[in-house]
Phi, psi and omega in degrees: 000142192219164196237159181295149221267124186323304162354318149286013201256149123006094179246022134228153165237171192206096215231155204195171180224168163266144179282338181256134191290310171321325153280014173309264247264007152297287192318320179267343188275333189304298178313288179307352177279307156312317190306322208271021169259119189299314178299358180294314160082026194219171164243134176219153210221132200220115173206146231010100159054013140263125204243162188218149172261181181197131195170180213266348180213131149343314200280337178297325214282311210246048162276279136018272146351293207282308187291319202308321205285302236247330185247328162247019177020077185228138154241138211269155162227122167240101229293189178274121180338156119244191182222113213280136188274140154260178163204145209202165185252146200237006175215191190258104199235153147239153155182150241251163171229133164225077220236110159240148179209156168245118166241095209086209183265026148207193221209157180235127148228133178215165209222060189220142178274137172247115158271151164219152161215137174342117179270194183256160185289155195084346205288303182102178186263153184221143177255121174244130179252113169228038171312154181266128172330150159078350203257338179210108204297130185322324177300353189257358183286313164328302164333321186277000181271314182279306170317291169349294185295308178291328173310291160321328171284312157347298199062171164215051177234310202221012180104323214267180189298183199233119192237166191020066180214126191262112203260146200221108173247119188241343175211183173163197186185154172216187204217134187262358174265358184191033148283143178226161147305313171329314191292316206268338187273359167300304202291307186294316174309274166000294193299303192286000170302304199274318217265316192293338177273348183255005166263051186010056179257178168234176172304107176265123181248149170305127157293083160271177179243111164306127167223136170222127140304094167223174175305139190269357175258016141268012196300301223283312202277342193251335177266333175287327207262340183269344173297307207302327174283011162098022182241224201201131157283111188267349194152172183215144196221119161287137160196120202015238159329342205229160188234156175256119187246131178250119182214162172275131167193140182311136183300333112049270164257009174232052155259151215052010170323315179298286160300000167284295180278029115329303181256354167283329187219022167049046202051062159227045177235121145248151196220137183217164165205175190192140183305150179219329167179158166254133180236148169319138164298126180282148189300150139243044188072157169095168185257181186296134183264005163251352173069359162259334180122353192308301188250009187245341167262359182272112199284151174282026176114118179350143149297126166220057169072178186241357179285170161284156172294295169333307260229304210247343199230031208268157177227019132284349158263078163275000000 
């Protein structure tokens, strides 16, 4: 069983309230009424009372935005784009679950071993049941299935989900008077806990791939500024007066892109990008204070860009 391919996942959100409390429930009929037009291409997701988009660009998220303001006169208070991160694993590790408790006069027990290892990207998440007869009766694998998953939406470095990875249920044990499903998706949550922390994992962040058009006695001002954003030059293509400069650089770091290099080049640039792939979050030196990659991988919290907010997220400049 496999999970839909990260590629496809969302890689900002964007979270906002109505400022007038009478338009909450405008405000949700508006969004599902957006959601269901298939180009939109978003998600949206609403908690206590705070609601968030989720989609693949800025110019989407504050497309979205602009109708909510502009077509439905609902007015928003918004937090700043962020950029949602994965997490994956970089070897093969095991380890047991056990979740037993006695409450009152009956009792829970669940029982199970796991390997888990790194799938190939894209791979998704996948289940091998290689239980031994007898050792864990069928009604209980799903349960280790479900624990598995959740666990995995979770993560266990920074909140985000958990991706390409391959869980191996290879032993376990149950009790015929106080085995539960309860017991065993506990047990399965444990097992991928304890094993997903001993597989040394990390932090994925979205890549895109940068293209700019400019002026060639700006090529030096425009290459200086994507290394200073963590990125990599892949090529340059002449066209006529102008150099096309092509590079990789974490999304990361190019929310307000559009306007930066607006006012970096006083307009006289173009630029489009698109997702391309997740790559590891680079150590940020020193050593692990956890012995997992844990704290040498963690960012210090979604990036929101280097522009003003005001400035980029106005939904009078559509």
């Amino acid at each position: 069983m496999c999970e839909s391919n990260p590629a496809s996942r969302p890689i900002l959100f964007l979270s906002f309230r109505p400022t007038r409390d009478s338009d909450r429930q405008k405000l949700g009929d508006v969004l599902n009424l957006l959601s269901q037009d298939p180009s939109s291409q978003i998600e949206i997701a609403s908690v206590d009372g705070e609601m968030s988009l989720r989609g693949m660009s800025e110019l989407q998220l504050k497309r979205i935005w602009s109708q909510v303001v502009h077509d439905y006169g609902i007015q928003l208070e918004v937090d700043e784009p962020k950029v949602i991160y994965l997490e994956a694993i970089q070897r093969s590790a095991e380890a047991e679950g056990k979740y037993i408790r006695q409450t009152g006069g009956s009792g829970n027990y669940g029982h199970c071993k796991l390997r888990v290892e790194p799938n190939e990207p894209g791979g998704g998440y996948e289940f091998v049941n290689e239980i031994k007869v007898g050792a864990v009766p069928e009604e209980y694998i799903e349960p280790i299935q479900q624990g598995v998953r959740s666990a995995m939406e979770l993560g266990i470095l920074a909140g985000f989900p958990m991706v390409d990875v391959r869980v191996t249920l290879f032993d376990g044990s149950y009790h015929e008077l106080v085995s539960n499903e309860m017991a065993f998706k506990f047990a399965g949550s444990i097992a991928f806990k304890e094993a997903a922390r001993k597989a040394s994992p990390v932090l994925l962040e979205p890549v895109m791939a940068v293209e700019v058009k400019v002026p060639e006695e700006l090529m030096g001002v425009i290459m200086g500024d994507i290394i200073s954003r963590r990125g990599r030059i892949e090529g340059m293509e002449h066209e006529a007066n102008s150099q096309i400069i092509k590079a990789m650089v974490p999304m990361a770091e190019m929310l307000g892109y559009e306007n930066d290099i607006r006012l970096l080049t006083q307009g006289r640039a173009n630029q489009s990008m698109h997702f391309a792939r997740y790559e590891p979050v680079p150590h940020r030196g020193g050593h692990d204070g956890d012995g997992a990659g844990v704290t040498a991988n963690k960012p210090e919290g979604p990036k929101a860009g280097r522009g003003s907010i005001a400035a980029r997220w106005n939904p009078e400049s559509r």
